[in-house]
N, C-alpha and C positions, 0 to 999 in steps of 0.2 A: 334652816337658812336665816330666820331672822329671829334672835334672841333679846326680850328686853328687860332689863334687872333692875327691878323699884327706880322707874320714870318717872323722873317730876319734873314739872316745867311751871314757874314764876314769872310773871312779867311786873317789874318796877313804875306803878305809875304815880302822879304826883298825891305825897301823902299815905300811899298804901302799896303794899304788894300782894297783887291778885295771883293766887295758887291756881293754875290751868287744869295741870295732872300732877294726882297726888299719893303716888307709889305702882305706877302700874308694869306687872311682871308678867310676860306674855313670851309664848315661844310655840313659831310658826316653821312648818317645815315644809320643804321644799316640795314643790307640784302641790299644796295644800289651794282653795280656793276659801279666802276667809271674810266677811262681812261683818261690818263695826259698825252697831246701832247706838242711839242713844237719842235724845231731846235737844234742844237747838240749847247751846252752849254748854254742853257736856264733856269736850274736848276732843271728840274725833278723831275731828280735822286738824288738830292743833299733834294728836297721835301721830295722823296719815302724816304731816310733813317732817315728822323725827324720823321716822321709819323711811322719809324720801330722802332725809338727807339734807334737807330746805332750810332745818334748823336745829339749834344744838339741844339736849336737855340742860336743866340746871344742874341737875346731878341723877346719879344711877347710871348704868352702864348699856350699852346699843351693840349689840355683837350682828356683823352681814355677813353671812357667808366667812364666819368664823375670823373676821375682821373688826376690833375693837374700835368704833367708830369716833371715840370720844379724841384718841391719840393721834387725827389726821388732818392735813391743816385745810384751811377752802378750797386751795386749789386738788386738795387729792378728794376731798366729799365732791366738787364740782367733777370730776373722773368718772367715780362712781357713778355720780348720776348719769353722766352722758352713758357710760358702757353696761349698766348693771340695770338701770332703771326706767320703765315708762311712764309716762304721767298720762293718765285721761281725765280731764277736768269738766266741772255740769256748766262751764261756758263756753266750753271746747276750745278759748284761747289762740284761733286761726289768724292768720296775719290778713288783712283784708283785701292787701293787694296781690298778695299773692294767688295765684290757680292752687287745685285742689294737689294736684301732682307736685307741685315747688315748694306746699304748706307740709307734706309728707316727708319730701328730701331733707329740709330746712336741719334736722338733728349729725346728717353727716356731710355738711359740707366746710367742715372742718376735721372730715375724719383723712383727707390724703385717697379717698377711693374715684377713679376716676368719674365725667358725670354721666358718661352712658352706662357706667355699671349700676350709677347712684337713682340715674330715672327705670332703669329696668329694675331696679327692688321693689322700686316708687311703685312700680305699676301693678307688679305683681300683687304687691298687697294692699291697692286701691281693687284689685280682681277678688283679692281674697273674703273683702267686707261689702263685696258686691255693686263697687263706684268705678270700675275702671270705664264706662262709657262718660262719665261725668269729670276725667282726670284734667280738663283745661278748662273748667269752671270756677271762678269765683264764691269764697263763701255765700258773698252776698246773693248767688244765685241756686245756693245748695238749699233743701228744707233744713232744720235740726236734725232731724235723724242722719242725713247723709252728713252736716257739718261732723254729728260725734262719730260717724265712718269714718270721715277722716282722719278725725284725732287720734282712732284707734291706732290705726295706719301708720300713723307718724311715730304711737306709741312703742312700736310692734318694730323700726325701722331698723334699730340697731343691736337686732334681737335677744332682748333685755331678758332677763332671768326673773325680774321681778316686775307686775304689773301692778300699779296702786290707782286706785280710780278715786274719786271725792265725786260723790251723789252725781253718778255719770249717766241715768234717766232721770234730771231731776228739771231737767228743762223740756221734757219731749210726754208724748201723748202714750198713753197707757198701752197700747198699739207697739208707736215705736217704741217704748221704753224695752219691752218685750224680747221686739226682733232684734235689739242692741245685746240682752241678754245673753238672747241666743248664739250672737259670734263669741261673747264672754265664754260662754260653756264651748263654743266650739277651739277657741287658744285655750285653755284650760283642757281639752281632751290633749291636746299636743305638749303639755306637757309644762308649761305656764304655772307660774306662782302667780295669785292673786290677791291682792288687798284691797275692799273695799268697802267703801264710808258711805251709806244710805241710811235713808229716815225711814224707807217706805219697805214694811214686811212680805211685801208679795216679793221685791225685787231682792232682799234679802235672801229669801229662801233658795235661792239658787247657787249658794252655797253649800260648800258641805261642812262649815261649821261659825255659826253666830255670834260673838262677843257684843255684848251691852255694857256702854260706858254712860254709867251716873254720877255727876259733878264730882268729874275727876279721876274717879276711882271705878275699877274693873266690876260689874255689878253681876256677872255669869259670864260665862263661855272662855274664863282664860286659864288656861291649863299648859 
């Protein structure tokens, strides 16, 4: 599913050019559940957003679903992401005005699907991560654990073929980090591709396969 061919990514600052990622060749196949460790500026995350689509590399090649990523312009990567990709983020990114149910739909109401088709997906899979009693509450009134329920949810809405999380127990209690896990391995039994970026080895291991990235460069697990 996702192919990447001596990835490197540069950013121009004033005076110097700092090298992010510095040849990293990795290939992830489909239904695969994969975790990307490494030390705080290792490049991970700066990985998880090539792989999302977020942003370009300098050079090396991005294959999606057998889709050469380099040759497509922002509005066809902006596509992709809406129809191919979920995003779950460690600040869960919820709009704060919105209820829990309107933060979920938010991904397809520019899809053309009407909006009672659009709140009953909503709902179903606020039921599925175990929030649909809490579907007409407010962030500000969810704990963290239910705030990243929701994120899933919204993740999950336009049922994306690819999930990429960035340290998605990295604001919750060991507890909930846990029970967050657990709906992870349960979309992943259904058949879900996973990508995700954690610090923390306990949550790592719920993968079934580890890559460590050190300053830049693939340090194990990329095959």
């Amino acid at each position: 599913m996702v192919i990447l061919d001596d990835i490197r990514k540069s950013y121009i600052l004033p005076g110097r050019v700092v090298e992010v990622l510095k040849g990293i060749t990795i290939e992830i196949k489909e239904g695969e559940f994969l975790s990307i460790m490494g030390p705080s500026g290792s490049g991970k995350s700066t990985l998880l957003n090539l792989i999302g689509c977020l942003d370009r590399p300098t050079s090396g090649k991005y294959f999606l679903d057998g889709i050469d990523t380099n040759t497509l312009s922002d509005n066809e990567l902006a596509e992709i992401r809406n129809k191919k990709i979920g995003f779950i983020f460690q600040n869960f990114n919820l709009i704060p005005r919105l209820s829990a149910i309107k933060n979920v739909v938010l991904p397809l109401l520019y899809s053309g699907i009407p909006s009672e088709e659009r709140n009953k997906r909503a709902l179903e899979l606020l039921q599925k991560v175990g929030l649909s009693h809490r579907a007409n509450h407010l962030p500000s009134e969810l704990s963290g654990g239910e705030q990243q329920r929701v994120s899933i949810a919204r993740a999950l809405i336009n049922n994306p073929s690819l999930i990429l999380a960035d340290e998605p127990t990295g604001n919750l209690d060991s507890k909930t980090g846990q029970e967050i896990m657990d709906i992870f391995k349960s979309i992943h039994k259904e058949g879900a591709t996973i990508i995700m970026v954690t610090h923390e080895k306990s949550i790592s291991e719920y993968a079934e396969r580890i890559i460590t990235i050190k300053d830049g460069v693939c340090f194990s697990g990329c095959y």
